[in-house]
C-alpha positions in Angstrom: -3.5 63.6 43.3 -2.2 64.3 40.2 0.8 61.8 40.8 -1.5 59.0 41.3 -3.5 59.8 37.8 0.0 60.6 36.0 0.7 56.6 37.3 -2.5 55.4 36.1 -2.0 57.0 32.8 1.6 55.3 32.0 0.0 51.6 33.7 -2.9 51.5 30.9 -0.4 52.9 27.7 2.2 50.3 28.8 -0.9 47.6 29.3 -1.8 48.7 25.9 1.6 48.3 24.8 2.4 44.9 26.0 -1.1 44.0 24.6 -0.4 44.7 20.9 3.3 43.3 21.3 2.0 40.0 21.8 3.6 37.2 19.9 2.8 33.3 19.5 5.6 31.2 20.8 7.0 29.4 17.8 9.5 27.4 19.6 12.2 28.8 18.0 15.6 26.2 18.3 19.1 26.3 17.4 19.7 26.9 13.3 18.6 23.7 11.6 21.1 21.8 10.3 22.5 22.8 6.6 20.1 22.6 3.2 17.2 22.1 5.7 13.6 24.7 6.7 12.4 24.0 9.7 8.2 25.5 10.0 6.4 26.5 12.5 2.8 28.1 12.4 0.9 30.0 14.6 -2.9 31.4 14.8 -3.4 34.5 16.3 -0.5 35.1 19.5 -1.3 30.5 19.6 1.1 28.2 18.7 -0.4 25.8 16.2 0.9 22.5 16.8 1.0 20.0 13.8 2.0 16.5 13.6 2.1 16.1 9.6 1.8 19.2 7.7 1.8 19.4 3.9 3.7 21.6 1.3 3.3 22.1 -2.4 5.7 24.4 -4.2 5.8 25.1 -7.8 7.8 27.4 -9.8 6.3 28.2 -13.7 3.5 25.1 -12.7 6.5 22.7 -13.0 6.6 20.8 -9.0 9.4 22.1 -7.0 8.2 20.6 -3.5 5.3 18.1 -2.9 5.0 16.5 0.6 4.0 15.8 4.3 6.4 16.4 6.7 6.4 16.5 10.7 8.4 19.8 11.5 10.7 20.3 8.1 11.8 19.4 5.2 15.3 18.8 3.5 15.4 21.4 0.3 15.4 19.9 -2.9 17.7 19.9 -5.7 15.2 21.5 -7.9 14.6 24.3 -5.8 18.2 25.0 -5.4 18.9 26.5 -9.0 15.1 28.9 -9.5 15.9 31.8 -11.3 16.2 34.9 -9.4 12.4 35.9 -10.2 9.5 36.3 -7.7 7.9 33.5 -9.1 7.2 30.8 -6.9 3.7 30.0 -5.6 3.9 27.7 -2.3 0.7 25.9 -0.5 0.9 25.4 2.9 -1.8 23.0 4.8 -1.8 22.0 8.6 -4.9 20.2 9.3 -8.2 22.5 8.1 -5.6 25.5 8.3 -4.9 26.3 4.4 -2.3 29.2 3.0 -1.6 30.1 -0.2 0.9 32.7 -1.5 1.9 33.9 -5.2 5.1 35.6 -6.2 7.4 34.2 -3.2 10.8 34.5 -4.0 13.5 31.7 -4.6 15.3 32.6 -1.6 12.5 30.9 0.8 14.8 27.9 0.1 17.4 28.9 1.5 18.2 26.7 4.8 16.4 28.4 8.0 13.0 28.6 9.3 9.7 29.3 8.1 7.1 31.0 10.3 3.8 30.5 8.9 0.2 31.7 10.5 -2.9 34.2 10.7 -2.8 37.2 12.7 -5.8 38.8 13.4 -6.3 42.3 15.5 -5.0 43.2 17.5 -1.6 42.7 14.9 1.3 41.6 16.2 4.3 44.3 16.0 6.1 43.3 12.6 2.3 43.8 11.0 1.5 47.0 12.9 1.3 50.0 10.5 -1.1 51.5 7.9 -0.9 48.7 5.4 -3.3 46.7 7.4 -4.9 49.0 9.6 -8.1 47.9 8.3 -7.4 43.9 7.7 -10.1 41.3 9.2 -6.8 38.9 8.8 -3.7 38.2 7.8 -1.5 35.2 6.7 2.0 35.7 6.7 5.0 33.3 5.3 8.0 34.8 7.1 11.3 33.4 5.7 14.1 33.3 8.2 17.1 31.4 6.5 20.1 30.9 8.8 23.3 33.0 7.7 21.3 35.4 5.5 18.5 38.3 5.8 14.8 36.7 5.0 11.8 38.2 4.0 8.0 38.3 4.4 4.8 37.3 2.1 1.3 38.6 3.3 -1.8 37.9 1.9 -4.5 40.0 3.9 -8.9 40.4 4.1 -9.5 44.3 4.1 -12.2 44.2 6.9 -14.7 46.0 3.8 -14.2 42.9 1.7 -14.3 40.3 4.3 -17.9 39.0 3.2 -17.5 39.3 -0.5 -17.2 36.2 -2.5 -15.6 35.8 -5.2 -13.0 38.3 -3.3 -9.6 38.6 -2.3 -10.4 37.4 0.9 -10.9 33.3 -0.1 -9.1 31.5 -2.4 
């Protein structure tokens, strides 16, 4: 008897588990070829498909990126010599799905990927932890360049916030 509740115990964490580990396929592919970021974006554990998505960077409100693309974009020359500061603010739009993040650093143009969504809960495992345990949302910019170690940019809705306007929850 107490087998057979011992094996029901472990099926419902592991469930649980697997539940909360869920991640959106984002197709990833072989590197992309060199001084080129391949983006993908997902809502929630969905892929978010986009035929045309747009891009605006800007570093110090001088234009560092501006464009459409269909799955990536080569880097530009004036994103290739930013100073070493936190300081780029990047716009990201695919269809009525907008992001917006402050203070990315330079190194997002390094050749790679960039993963680009909303999560809500349950989070997926690289969000997991007490820095959101009370988000409505999150949007994430994870930068995944080729030969180096990348780096993530969240901008988050604490659930107590999430119908306050002006807030930090809507841009």
């Amino acid at each position: 008897m107490w087998h057979r509740a011992l094996v029901s115990v472990v099926l419902l964490l592991a469930a649980t588990t697997i539940k909360a580990q869920r991640q959106p396929d984002l197709g990833r592919r072989p590197d992309p070829r060199p001084n080129r970021i391949e983006v993908r974006f997902a809502l929630g554990e969905q892929t978010l498909v986009c035929k045309r998505f747009s891009v605006i960077a800007r570093y110090e409100g001088r234009v560092v990126l501006s464009g459409k693309f269909a799955h990536g974009f080569d880097i530009p020359s004036a994103a290739q010599n930013l100073p070493r500061k936190d300081a780029v603010d990047i716009e990201i739009a695919c269809g009525k799905n907008r992001w917006h993040f402050s203070q990315v650093g330079e190194r997002a143009f390094l050749w790679g990927y960039w993963w680009v969504g909303t999560d809500y809960p349950p989070f997926q495992t690289e969000f997991s932890g007490p820095r959101f345990k009370d988000a409505a949302w999150i949007h994430y910019l994870l930068v995944d360049p080729s030969g180096d170690s990348g780096f993530d940019v969240f901008k988050y809705c604490p659930e107590k916030l999430k119908n306050v306007k002006p807030g930090p929850c809507y841009d």
